[in-house]
C-alpha positions as CSV (number, residue, x, y, z in Angstrom):
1,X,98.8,107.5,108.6
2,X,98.9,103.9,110.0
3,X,101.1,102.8,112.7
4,X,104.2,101.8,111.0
5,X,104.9,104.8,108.9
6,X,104.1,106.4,112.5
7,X,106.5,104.9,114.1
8,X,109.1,105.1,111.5
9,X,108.7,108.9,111.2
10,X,108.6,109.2,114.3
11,X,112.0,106.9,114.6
12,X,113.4,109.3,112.2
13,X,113.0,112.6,114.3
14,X,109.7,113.5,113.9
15,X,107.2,115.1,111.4
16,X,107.2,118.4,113.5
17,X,111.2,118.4,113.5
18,X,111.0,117.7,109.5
19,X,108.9,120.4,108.6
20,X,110.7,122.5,110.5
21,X,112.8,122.6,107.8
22,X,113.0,123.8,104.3
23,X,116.4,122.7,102.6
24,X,118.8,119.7,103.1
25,X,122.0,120.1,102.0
26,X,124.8,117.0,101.5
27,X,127.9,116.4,100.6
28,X,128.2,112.9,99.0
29,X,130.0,110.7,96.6
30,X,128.3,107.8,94.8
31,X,129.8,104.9,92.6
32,X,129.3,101.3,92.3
33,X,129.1,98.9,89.1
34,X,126.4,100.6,87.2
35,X,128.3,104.0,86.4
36,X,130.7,101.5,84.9
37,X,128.7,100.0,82.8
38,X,126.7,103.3,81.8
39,X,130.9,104.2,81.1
40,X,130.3,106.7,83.0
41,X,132.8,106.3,86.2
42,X,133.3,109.2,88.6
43,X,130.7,111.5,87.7
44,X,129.4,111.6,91.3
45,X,132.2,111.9,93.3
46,X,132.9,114.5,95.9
47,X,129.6,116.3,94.7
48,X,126.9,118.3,97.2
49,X,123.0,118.0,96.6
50,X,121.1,120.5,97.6
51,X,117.4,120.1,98.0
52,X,114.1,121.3,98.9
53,X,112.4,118.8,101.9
54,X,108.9,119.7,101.0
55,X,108.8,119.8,97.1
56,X,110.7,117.7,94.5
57,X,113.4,120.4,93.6
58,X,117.5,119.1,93.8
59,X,120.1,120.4,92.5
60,X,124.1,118.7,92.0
61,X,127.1,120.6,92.1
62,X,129.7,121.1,90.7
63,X,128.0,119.1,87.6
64,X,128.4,119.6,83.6
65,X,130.9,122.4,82.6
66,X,133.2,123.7,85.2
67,X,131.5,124.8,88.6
68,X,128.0,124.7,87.2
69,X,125.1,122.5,88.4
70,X,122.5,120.6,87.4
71,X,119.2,121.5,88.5
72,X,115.8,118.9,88.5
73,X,112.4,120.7,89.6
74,X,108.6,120.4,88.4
75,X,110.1,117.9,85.7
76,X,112.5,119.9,84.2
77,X,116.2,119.3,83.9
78,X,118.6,122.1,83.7
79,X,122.3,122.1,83.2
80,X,123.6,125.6,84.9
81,X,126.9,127.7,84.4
82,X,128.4,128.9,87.7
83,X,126.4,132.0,87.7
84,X,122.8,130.3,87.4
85,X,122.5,130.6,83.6
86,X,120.6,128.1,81.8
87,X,122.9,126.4,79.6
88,X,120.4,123.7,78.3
89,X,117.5,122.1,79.5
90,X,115.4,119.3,78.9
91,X,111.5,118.7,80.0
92,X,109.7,115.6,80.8
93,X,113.7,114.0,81.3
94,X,112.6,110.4,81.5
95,X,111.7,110.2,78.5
96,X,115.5,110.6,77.2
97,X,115.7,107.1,78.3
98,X,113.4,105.8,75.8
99,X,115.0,102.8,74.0
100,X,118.1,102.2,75.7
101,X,119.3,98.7,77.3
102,X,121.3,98.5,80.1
103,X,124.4,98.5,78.1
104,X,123.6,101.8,76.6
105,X,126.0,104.4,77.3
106,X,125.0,107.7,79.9
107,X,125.3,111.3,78.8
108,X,125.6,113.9,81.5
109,X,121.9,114.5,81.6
110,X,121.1,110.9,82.1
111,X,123.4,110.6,84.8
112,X,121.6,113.9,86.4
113,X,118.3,112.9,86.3
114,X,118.9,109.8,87.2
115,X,120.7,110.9,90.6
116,X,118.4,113.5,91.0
117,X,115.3,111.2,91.0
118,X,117.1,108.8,92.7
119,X,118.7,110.9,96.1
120,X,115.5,112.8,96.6
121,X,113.8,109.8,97.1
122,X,116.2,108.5,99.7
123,X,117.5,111.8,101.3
124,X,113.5,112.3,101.8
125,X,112.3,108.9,102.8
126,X,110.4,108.2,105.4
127,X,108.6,111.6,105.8
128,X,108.1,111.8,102.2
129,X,105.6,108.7,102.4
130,X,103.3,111.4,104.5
131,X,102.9,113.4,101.9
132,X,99.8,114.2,100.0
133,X,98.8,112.0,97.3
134,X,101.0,108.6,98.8
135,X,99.3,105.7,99.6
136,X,100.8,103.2,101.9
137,X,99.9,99.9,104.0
138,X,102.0,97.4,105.7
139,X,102.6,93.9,104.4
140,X,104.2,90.7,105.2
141,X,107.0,90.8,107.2
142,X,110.4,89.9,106.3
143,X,113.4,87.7,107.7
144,X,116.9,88.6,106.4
145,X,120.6,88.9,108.7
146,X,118.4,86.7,111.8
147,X,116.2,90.5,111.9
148,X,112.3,90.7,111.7
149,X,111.8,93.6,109.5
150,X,108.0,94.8,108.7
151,X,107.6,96.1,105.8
152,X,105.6,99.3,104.1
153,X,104.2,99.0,100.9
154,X,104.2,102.9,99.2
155,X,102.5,104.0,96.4
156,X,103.8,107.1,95.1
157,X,101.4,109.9,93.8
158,X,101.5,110.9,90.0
159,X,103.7,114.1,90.7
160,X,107.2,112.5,92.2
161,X,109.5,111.4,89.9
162,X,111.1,108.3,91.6
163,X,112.2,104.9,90.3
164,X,108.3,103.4,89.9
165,X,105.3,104.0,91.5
166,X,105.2,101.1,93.5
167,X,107.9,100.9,96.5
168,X,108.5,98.8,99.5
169,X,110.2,99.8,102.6
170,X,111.7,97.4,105.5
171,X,111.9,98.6,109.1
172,X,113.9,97.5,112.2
173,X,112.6,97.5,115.7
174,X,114.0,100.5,116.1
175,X,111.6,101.9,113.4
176,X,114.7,102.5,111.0
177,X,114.9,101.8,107.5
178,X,117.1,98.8,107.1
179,X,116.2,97.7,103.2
180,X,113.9,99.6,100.3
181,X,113.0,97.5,97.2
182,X,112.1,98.4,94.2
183,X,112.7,98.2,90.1
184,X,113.9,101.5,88.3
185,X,111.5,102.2,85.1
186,X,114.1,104.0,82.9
187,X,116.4,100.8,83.3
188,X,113.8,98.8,82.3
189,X,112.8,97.3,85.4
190,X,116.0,96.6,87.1
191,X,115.5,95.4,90.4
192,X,117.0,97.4,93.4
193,X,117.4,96.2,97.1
194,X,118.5,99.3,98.6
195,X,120.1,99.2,102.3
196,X,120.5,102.0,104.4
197,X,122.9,102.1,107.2
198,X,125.4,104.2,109.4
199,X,122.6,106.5,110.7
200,X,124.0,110.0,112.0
201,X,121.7,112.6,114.0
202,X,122.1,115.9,112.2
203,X,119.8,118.5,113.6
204,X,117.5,116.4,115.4
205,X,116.6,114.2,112.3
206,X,118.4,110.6,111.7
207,X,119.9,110.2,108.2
208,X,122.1,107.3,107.1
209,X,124.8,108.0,105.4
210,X,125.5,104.6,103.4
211,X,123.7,103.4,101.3
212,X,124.5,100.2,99.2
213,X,122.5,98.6,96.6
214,X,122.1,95.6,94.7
215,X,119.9,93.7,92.9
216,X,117.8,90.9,93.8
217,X,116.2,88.0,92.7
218,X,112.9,86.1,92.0
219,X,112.2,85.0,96.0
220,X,113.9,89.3,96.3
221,X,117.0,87.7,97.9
222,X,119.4,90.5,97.1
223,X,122.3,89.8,95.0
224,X,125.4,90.1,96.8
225,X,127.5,90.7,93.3
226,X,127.6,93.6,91.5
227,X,127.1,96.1,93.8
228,X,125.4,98.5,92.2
229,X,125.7,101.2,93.8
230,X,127.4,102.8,96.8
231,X,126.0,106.1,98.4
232,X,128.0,107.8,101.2
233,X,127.4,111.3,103.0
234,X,129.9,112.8,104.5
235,X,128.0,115.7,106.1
236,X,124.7,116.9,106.4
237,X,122.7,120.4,107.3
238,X,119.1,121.2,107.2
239,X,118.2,124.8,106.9
């Protein structure tokens, strides 16, 4: 592990602290521009993710027909009735994206893998860059708000699902995340400049609970209109 991701997990609570846990659990609402243009406006509000720390397993609730869930783990998608009955279910989900633009319309499984993929990523991030199979190095620094951020490059290993393989992560002095770049296959290529912020303690590990997104541009300025999207957690509990 080199000495930024070191210091950035460390920052964050702690390997030992992390792995002392198995679940996270969040409640959370999520908008922003793009559900508007996918038309499909509301769909994360109010909702709780549930997911395993350690393995790529998440689940949103209530999601799909009345207090069911979605479920996404070892790349399958399931849609759930309130009782944990599989109502439908879809394997290798990215590839339901195949052939849309960005103006194509979301179903409710689009919408699910897409969070799913998405919040694991972040509700995971930085630990998850210690895993096995990543491969990361810093870079270049970078200057943005009159901050010094350095920056980790991550490659991600062939078994996470996230936006693409190749990621970058910016980190303050204090070793917290303050931006994470990257483009998002299944939109084909859409840039993200993801910023974390409002970082609460919740069981010994530092989470932030905004998040807001936007895209950014050749030199990766971000983009200060649309944004994207807007993540907020309202609470938090590992277990």
């Amino acid at each position: 592990m080199n000495d930024l991701l070191a210091m950035a997990i460390e920052s964050h609570g702690g390997l030992d602290r992390w792995n002392s846990f198995q679940k996270l659990r969040v409640k959370i609402s999520i908008d922003g521009a793009i559900w508007y243009v996918k038309q499909a406006p509301g769909l994360l509000h109010e909702k709780v993710f549930e997911l395993d720390t350690q393995s790529e397993k998440i689940s949103i609730s209530p999601f799909g027909i009345a207090a069911g869930q979605s479920l996404f783990a070892d790349d399958i998608l399931s849609f759930e009735n309130e009782v944990g009955k599989v109502l439908s279910s879809w394997i290798d989900p990215s590839s339901l994206f195949a052939g849309q633009t960005i103006q194509t319309p979301w179903d409710l499984q689009h919408v699910a893998y897409f969070a799913s993929e998405a919040l694991w990523t972040y509700l995971t991030s930085p630990f998850l860059f210690a895993y096995p199979g990543f491969v990361t190095r810093e870079i270049e620094p970078w200057n943005e708000g009159g901050e010094t951020w350095r920056r980790l490059e991550v490659i991600f290993p062939d078994y996470i699902a996230s936006h693409t393989k190749t990621q970058v992560v910016h980190f303050g002095v204090d070793g917290l995340m303050r931006r994470h770049d990257y483009t998002v296959d299944i939109l084909g290529g859409a840039s993200g400049a993801n910023y974390p912020g409002a970082y609460r303690d919740f069981q010994g590990i530092k989470l932030p609970t905004t998040r807001r997104i936007f895209a950014y541009d050749s030199e990766m300025k971000s983009i200060p209109e649309p944004m994207l999207v807007s993540v907020d957690i309202s609470d938090a509990a590992f277990f």
